[in-house]
VOGU-3710 file (C-alpha; in Angstrom, 3 decimals, decimal comma):
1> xxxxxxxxxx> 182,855/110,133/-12,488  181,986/106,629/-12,492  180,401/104,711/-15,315  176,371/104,205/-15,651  176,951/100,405/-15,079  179,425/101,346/-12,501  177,250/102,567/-9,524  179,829/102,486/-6,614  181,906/105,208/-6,566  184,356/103,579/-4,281
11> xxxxxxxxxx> 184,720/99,893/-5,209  183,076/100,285/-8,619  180,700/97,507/-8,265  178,255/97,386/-11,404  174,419/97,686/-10,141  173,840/93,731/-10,685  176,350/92,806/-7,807  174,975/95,066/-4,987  172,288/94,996/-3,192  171,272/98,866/-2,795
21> xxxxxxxxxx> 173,471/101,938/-3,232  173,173/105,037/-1,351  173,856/108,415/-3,489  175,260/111,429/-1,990  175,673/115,595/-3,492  177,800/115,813/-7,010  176,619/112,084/-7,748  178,516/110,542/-5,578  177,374/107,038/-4,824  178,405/104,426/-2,148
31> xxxxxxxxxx> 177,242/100,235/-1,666  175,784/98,461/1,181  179,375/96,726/0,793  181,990/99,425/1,364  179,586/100,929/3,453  180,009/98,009/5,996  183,777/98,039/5,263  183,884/101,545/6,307  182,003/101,077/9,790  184,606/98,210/10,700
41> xxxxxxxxxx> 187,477/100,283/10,026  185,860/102,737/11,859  184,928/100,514/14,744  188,333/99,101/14,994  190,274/102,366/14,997  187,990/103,460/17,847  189,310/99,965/19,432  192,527/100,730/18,915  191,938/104,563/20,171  190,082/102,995/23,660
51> xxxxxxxxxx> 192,909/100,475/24,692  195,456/103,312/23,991  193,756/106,298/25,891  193,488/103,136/29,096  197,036/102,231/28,951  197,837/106,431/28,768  195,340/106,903/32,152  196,952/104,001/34,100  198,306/105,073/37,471  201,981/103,502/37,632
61> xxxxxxxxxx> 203,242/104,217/41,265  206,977/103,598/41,760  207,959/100,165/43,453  208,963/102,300/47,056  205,025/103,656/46,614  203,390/100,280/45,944  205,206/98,949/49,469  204,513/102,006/51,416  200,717/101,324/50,718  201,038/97,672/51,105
71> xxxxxxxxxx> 202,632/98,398/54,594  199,488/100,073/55,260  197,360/97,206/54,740  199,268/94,186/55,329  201,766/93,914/58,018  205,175/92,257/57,635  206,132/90,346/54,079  208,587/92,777/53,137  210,579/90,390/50,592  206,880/89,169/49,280
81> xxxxxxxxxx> 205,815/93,188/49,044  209,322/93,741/47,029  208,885/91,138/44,783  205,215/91,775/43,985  206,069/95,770/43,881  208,965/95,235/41,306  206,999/92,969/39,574  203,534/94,955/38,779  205,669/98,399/38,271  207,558/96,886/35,141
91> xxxxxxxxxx> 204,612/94,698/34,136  202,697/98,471/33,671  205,728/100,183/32,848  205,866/97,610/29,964  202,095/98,387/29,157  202,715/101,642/28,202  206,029/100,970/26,590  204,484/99,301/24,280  201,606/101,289/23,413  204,337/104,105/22,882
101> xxxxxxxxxx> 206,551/101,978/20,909  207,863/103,168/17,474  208,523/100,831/14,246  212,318/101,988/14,818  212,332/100,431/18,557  212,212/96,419/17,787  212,328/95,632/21,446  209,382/94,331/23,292  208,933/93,926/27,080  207,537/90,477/27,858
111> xxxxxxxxxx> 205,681/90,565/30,990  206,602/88,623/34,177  203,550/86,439/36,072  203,831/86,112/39,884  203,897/82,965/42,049  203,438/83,057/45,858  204,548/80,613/47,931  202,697/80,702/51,799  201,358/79,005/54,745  197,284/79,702/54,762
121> xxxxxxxxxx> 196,380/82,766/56,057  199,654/84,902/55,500  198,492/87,448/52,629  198,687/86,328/49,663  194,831/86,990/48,754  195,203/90,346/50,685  198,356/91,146/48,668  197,098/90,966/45,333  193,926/93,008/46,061  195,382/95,844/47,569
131> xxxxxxxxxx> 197,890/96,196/45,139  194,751/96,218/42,549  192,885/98,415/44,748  196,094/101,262/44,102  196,124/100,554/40,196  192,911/100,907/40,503  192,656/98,017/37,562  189,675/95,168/36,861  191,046/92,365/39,712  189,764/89,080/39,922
141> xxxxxxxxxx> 190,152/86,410/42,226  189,622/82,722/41,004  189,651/79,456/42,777  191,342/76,868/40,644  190,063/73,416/42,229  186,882/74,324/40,545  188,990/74,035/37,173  188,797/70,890/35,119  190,111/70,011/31,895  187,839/70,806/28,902
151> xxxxxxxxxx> 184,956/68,139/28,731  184,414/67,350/32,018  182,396/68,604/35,074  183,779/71,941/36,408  184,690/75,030/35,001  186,908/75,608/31,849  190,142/77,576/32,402  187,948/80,499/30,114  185,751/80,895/33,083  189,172/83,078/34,918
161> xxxxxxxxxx> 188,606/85,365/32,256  184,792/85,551/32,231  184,803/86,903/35,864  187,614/89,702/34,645  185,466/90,889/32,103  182,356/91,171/34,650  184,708/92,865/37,115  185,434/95,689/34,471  181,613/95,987/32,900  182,233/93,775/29,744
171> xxxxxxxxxx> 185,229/96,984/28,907  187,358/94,275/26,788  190,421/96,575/26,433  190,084/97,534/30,000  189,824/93,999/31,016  192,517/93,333/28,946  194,890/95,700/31,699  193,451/93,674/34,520  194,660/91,341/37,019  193,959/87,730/37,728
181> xxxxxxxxxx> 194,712/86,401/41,185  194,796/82,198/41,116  194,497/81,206/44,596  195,023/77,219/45,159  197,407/77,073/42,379  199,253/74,392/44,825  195,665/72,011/44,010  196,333/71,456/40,343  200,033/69,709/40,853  200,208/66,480/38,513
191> xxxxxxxxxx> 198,651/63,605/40,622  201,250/61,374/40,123  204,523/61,025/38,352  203,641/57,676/36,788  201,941/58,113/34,015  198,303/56,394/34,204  195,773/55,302/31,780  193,624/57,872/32,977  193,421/61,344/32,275  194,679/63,923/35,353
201> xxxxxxxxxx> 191,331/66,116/34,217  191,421/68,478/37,951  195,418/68,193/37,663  198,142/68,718/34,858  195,140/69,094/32,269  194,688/72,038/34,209  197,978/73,166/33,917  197,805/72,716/30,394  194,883/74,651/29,369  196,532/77,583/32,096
211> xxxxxxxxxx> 199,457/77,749/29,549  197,668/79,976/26,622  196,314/82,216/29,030  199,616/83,230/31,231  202,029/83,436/28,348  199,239/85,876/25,987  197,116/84,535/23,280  193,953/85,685/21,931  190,909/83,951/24,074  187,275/82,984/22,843
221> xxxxxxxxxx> 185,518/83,814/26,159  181,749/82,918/26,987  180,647/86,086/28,178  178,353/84,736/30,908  181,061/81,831/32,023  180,394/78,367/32,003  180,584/75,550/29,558  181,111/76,833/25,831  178,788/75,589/23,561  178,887/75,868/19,342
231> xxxxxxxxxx> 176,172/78,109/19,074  177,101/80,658/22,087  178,762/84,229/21,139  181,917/84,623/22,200  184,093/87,594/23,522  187,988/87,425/22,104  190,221/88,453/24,779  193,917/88,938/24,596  195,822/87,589/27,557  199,225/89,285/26,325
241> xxxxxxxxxx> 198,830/92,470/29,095  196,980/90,516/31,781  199,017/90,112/35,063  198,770/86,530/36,452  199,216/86,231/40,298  198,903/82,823/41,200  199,226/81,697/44,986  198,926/78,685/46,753  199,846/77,031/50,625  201,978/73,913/48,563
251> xxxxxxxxxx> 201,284/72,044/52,012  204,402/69,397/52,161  206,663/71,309/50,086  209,197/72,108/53,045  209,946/68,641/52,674  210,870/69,266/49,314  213,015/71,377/49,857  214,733/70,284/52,892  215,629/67,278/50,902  217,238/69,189/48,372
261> xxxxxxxxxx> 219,245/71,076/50,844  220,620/68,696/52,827  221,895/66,831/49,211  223,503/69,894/49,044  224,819/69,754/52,480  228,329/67,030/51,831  231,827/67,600/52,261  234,319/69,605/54,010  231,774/72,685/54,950  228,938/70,528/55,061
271> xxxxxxxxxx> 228,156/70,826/59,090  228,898/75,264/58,558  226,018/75,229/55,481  224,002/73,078/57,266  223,892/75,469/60,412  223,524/78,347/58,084  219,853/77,023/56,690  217,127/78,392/59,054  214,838/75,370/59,137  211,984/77,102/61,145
281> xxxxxxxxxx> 211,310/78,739/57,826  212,351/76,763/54,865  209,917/78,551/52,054  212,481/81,192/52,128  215,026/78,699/49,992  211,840/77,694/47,870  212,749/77,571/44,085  211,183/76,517/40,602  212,749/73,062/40,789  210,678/72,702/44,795
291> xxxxxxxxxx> 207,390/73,286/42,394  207,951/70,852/39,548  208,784/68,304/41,915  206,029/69,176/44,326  203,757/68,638/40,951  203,761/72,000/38,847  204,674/71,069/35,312  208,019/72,809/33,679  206,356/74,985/31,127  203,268/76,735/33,537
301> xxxxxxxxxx> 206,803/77,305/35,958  208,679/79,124/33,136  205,809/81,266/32,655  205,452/82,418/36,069  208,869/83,681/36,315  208,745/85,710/39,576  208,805/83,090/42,474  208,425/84,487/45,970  207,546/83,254/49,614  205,878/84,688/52,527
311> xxxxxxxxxx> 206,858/84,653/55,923  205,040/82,304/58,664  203,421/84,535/61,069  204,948/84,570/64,292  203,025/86,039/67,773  203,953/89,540/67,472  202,763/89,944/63,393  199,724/88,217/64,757  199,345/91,285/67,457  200,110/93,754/64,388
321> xxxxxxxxxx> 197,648/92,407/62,166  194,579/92,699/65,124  195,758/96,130/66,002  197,368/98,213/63,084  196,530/98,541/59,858  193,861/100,380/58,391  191,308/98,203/58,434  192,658/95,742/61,331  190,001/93,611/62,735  189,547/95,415/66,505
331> xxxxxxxxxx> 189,413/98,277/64,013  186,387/97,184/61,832  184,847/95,884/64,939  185,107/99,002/66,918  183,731/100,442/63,568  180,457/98,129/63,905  179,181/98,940/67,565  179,934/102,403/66,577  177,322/102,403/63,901  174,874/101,421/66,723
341> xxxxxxxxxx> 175,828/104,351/68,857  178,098/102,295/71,207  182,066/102,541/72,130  183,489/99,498/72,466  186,283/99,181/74,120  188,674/95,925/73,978  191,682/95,680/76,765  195,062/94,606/76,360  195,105/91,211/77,570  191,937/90,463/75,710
351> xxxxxxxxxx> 194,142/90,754/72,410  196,982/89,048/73,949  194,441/86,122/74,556  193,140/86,252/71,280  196,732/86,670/69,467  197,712/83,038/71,828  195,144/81,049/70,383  195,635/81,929/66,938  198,919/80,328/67,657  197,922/77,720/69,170
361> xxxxxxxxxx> 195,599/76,589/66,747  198,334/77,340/63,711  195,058/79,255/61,612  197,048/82,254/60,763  195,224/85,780/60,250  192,583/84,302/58,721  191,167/82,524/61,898  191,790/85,666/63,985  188,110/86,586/63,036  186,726/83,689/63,810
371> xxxxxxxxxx> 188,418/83,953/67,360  186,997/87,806/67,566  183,583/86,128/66,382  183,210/83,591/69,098  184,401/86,560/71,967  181,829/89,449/70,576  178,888/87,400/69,206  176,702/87,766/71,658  177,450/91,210/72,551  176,666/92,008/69,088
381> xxxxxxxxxx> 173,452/90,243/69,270  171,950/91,971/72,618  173,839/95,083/72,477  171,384/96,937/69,187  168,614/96,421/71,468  169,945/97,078/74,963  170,834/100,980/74,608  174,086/100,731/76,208  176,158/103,236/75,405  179,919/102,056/76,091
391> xxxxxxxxxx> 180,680/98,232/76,042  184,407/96,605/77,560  185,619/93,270/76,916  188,083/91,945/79,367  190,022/88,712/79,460  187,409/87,329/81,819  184,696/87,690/79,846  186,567/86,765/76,630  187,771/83,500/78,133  184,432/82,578/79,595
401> xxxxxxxxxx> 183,184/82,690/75,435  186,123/81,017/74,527  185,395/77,965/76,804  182,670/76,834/75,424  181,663/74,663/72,038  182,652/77,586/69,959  186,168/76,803/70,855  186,030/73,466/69,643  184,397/74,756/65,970  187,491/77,115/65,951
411> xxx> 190,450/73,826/65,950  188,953/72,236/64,203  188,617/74,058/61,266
//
């Protein structure tokens, strides 16, 4: 039994330092202080309880699974689809290592970021999200030449984060699981090697602020994005089980690299290596030294350990991409005239056409659509009103859209 003067029964506060007491059956009596005390515990065991039961309902498909439904999406890439399949089954392997881990087991699994190396248009954007579309995991994707170094005009490296949390509903511990895709990565190399009286605010400052959040630190994070300011609430997010997939073209760093190959290139087999190196595709010998030269600095490279490249599309992936996968492009199209109550039908040589100047204008997959655009738009603008039932595009008709200023939109974008 506690004391007259001592009213709490739990903390045994006297009645002059509380504020008001709440008295339960048998006398019992509890303060506004341990009262509070009690709700945080409870709030934070609940915490703890939510980010466990999400790490225990995580769907971790073996690496052979991952690539099998990558294949289905994305055509060709196979070392990119092994790398990035390897990569995300032991980063949420590791997850839920960890949340299993005993005090006995002293080893933790430190996870491994992701950098992809790739001509425009070859998948890297198209990797990441169907990978996250299988974990079925908050996914992200964030530009970085919008990022600028705290205190100037742009967005703060916080801002990645701010769009993760909207992608899974302001869930923090499910956030926390998520996946960040950095496309442009290649736009934030160090301006210059010389250093300059002026501050490299869109470059390595960048790089610098991109450190906390790939290694795993605990993040104040404006909920609503934006600049911070002293009087805003903040959301505390920790980095340490995010996966960081960072991709960029690195447009000149072939050059790069051939230079370091042919230093490598002296001596008696000099003229046999030199023949060995397949210069038509010269990403495939990219490595970390290629990026801190090209403009990455050393520390943001160790912490995106996994460094892989993807292929240069060549005519016939080009072909695969229109035709194939799920959602190919003559596939989504067909899709659209459908809704409308009208089969389209798109011959052979009319993809051959379109497949040739893709090529031609070097704009990868991404500029196949544009090139399907310019053929179909007006189809697709008198064909919901003309009640046609079945609609063919041949290579006349397709080359007769193709000739005129539409074309010249197309190279020069």
């Amino acid at each position: 039994m506690a004391k007259k003067d001592d009213i709490c029964s739990f903390c045994g506060r006297s009645r002059r330092d509380i504020r008001f007491a709440i008295q339960g059956i048998g006398g019992i009596v509890i303060c506004d202080e341990c009262v509070r005390s009690a709700g945080e515990i409870l709030r934070e065991n609940d915490f703890t309880a939510h980010a466990a039961s999400n790490t225990s309902k995580l769907k971790i498909a073996k690496p052979q699974e991952i690539k099998a439904y990558l294949d289905e999406y994305v055509i060709g890439q196979d070392d990119a689809k092994k790398y990035l399949s390897v990569a995300v089954y032991n980063h949420y392997k590791r997850l839920r290592s960890n949340s299993e881990r005993t005090a006995k087991d002293d080893i933790e699994i430190e996870k491994s970021n992701i950098i992809m190396v790739g001509e425009t248009g070859t998948g890297k954007t198209l990797l990441a999200r169907t990978i996250a579309k299988l974990l079925d995991v908050p996914f992200t994707i964030v530009d970085a030449t919008v990022l600028t170094e705290a205190g100037y005009v742009g967005e703060d490296v916080e801002s990645i984060l701010s769009r993760l949390l909207q992608a899974a509903d302001y869930d923090v511990p499910r956030a926390e699981q998520g996946i960040v895709f950095i496309d442009e990565i290649d736009k934030i190399a160090r301006k210059s090697d010389n250093p300059s009286i002026t501050r490299d605010v869109s470059g390595e400052g960048v790089q610098q602020g991109l450190l906390k959040l790939l290694e795993g630190s605990i993040v104040n994070v404006p909920p609503q994005g934006g600049r911070k300011h002293p009087d805003q609430k903040m959301i505390a997010v920790n980095t340490q089980n995010i996966l960081f997939i960072c991709g960029g073209a690195f447009d000149g760093i072939k050059q790069k690299i051939a230079n370091r190959l042919n230093s490598r290139t002296v001596g008696y087999n000099a003229q046999k290596e030199k023949e060995a190196i397949d210069f038509n595709n010269l990403l495939q010998y990219v490595a970390p030294q290629d990026l801190k030269s090209f403009g990455l600095i050393p520390e943001i490279i160790g912490r995106l350990p996994v460094l892989t490249y993807l292929q240069p599309l060549d005519r016939d992936a080009l072909k695969r991409i229109l035709i194939e996968p799920k959602n190919s492009l003559i596939k989504q199209y067909i899709k659209l005239f459908e809704l409308d109550g009208v089969k389209l039908n798109i011959n052979d040589d009319v993809i051959d056409l379109i497949v040739d100047k893709a090529v031609e204008f070097k704009v990868g997959a991404r500029g196949l659509r544009s090139i399907c655009e310019s053929i179909l738009m007006d189809k697709m603008f008198e064909v919901p009103t003309s009640g046609s039932k079945e609609l063919t595009i041949d290579v006349e008709y397709a080359r007769q859209q193709l000739s005129n200023e539409r074309l010249t939109r197309i190279q020069a974008s």
